[in-house]
N, C-alpha and C positions, 0 to 999 in steps of 0.2 A: 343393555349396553352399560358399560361403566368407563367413565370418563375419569383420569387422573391428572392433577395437575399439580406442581413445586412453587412454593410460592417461600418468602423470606420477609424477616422483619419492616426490609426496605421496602419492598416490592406487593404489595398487597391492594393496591388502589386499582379498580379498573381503569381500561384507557379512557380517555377523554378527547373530545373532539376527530374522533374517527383515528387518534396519531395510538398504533397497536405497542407500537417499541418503548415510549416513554409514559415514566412512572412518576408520579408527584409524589416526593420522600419527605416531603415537609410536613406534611399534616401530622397531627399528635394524636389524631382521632383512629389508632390500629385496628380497631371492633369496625369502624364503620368501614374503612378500607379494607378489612376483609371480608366482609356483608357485601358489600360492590363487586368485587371480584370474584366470590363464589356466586351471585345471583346472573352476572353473565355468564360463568360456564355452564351453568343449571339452564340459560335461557339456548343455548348451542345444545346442550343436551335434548334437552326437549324439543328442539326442533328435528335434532336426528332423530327421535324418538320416534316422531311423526313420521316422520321417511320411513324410516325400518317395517312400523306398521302396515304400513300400506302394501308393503309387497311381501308378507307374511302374514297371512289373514287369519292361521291358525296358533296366531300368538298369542296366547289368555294375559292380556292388558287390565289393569284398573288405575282409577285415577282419586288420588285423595282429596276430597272435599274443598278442607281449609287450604292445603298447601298445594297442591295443583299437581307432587310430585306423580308420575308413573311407576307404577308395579310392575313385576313380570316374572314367571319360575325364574330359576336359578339352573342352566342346563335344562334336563330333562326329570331334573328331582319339582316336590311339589314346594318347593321353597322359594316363597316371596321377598324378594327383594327389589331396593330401588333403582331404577333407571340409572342413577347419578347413584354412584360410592364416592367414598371420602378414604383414600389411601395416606399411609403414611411413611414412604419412604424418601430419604434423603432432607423430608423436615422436623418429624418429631424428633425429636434429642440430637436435631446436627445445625442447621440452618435458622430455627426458629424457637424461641424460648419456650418455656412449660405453658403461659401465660396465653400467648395467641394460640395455642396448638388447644388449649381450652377452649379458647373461643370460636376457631374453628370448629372443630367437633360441634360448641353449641348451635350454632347458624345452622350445619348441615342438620344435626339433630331436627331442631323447631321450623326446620324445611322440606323435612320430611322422608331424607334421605334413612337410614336403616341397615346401609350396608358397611362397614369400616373395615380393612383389611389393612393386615402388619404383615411382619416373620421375624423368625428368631433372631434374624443375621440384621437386620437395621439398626441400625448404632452400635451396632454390640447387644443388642438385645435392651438398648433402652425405651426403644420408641415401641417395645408390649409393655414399657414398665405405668409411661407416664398416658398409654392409653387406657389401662388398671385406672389408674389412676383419677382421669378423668370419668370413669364411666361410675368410680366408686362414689367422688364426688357430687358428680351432678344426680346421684341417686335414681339414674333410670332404670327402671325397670327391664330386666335381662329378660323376658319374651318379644320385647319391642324391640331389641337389636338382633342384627345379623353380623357376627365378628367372625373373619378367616383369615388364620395366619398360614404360614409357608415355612417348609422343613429344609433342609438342605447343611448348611454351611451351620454348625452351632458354634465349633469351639476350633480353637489349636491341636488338638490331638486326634491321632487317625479315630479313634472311637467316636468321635464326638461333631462327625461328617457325615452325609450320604441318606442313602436310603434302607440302611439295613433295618434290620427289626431293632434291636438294641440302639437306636438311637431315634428313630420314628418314635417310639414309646417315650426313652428320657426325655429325646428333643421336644414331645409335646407337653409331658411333666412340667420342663423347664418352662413352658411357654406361658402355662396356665398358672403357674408360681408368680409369673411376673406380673401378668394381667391378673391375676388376684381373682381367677374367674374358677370358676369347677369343669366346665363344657366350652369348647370353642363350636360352631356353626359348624365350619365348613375345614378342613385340615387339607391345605395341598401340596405335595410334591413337586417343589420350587424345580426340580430340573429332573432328567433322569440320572438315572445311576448304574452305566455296564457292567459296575462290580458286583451288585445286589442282582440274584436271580428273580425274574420277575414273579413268582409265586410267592418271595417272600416275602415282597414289598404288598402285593394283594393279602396275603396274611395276615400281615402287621396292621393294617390299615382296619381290617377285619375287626383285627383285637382292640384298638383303640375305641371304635364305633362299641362293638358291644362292651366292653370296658364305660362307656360312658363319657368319654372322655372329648367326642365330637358327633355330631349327629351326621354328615358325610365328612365326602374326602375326598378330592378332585388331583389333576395334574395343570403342573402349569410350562408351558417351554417345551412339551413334547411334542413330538411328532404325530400323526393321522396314524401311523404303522403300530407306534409304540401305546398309542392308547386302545387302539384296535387288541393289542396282545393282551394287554392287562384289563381288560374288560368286554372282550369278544364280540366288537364290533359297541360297544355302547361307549358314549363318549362321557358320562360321569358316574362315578361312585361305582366302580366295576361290580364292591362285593357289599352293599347296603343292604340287603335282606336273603344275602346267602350264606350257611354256614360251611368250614369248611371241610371238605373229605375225607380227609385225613387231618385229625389233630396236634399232629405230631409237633409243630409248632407252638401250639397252645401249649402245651404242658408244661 
């Protein structure tokens, strides 16, 4: 399960006294009022967590020592990640300065969270810059993170949209330019695309993976039908260890 939530400069204190709607904007203490406010969604998280458990018994669950967070595959791939991700739209580089969006990240970090997910279209492509950014900083270690961004919307011109091959490839180039990174985790397909034939969008996705460029590649916003097509009934990473039939694409 991954839980997202929008928070702002003002806005980052948990509630108090049972009252959910009002925020104390007074405190100067920002680190700790975002500490507060992420350890209650983490404590909602992990209580879904529990529920979900229970009536999915074939769910390979672990539970980290120090931080108490939950593990779980990712789909149906063998990719561990945490219960709780930490997204970053509508606040890195819009709502919230460089400064909390660090500290952020670190609370989730040293909470044991693992998962952090962008795309190219959030701010204009700032909030993959100044999460580069952070991850460069805080000098963690790229096996202990799980980063996935989302393809779709990159630019103003018809090229620089969609899901064709020719922008799947740049769009993730640019992504991994910004995030300062070599490999993203997880690469998704923020929407579908009726103009992109669906064999070439499994192509592209194909080339990316074996290019190195991301170890899967999921959908996001589609439909049961359309993910059925592009992956023959499997609902992630249609083409993760198949090559394709025809190269004719590849060349």
């Amino acid at each position: 399960m991954q839980v997202s939530f929008a928070c702002t400069d003002h806005g980052l204190k948990a509630p108090r006294n049972g009252e959910h709607s009002k925020q104390n904007a007074t405190s100067p203490n920002t680190a700790s009022q975002a500490r507060a406010r992420f350890r209650t969604v983490a404590l909602i998280a992990r209580s879904l967590g529990s529920f979900t458990h229970r009536y999915h018994h074939n769910l390979k669950e672990s539970t980290a020592k120090l931080t108490g967070m939950k593990y779980r595959n990712l789909g149906k791939s063998g990719l561990r990640v945490s219960c709780l991700g930490l997204g970053t739209w509508v606040t890195f580089g819009g709502q919230i300065s460089d400064e909390v969006a660090e500290q952020l990240m670190t609370i989730a970090y040293e909470s044991g969270v693992n998962l952090f997910d962008t795309a190219e279209v959030y701010s204009g492509g700032k909030a993959e810059i100044i999460l580069g950014n952070i991850i460069k900083k805080k000098c963690w270690r790229r096996s202990s993170l799980v980063i996935t961004t989302k393809l779709y919307w990159g630019g103003k011109a018809e090229t620089e949209r969609g899901l064709n091959r020719k922008h799947i490839i740049e769009g993730l180039k640019g992504s991994l330019q910004r995030m300062q990174l070599e490999y993203v985790d997880v690469v998704f397909a923020n929407r579908p695309d009726s103009n992109t034939p669906m064999e070439e969008i499994v192509r592209a996705m194909t080339h990316v993976i074996n290019q190195g460029m991301s170890m899967y590649w999921g959908t996001s916003r589609w439909s049961a039908m359309e993910i059925m097509v592009s992956g023959d009934g499997k609902s992630f990473c249609a083409s993760y260890n198949e090559q394709p039939k025809k190269p004719s694409y590849d060349k």
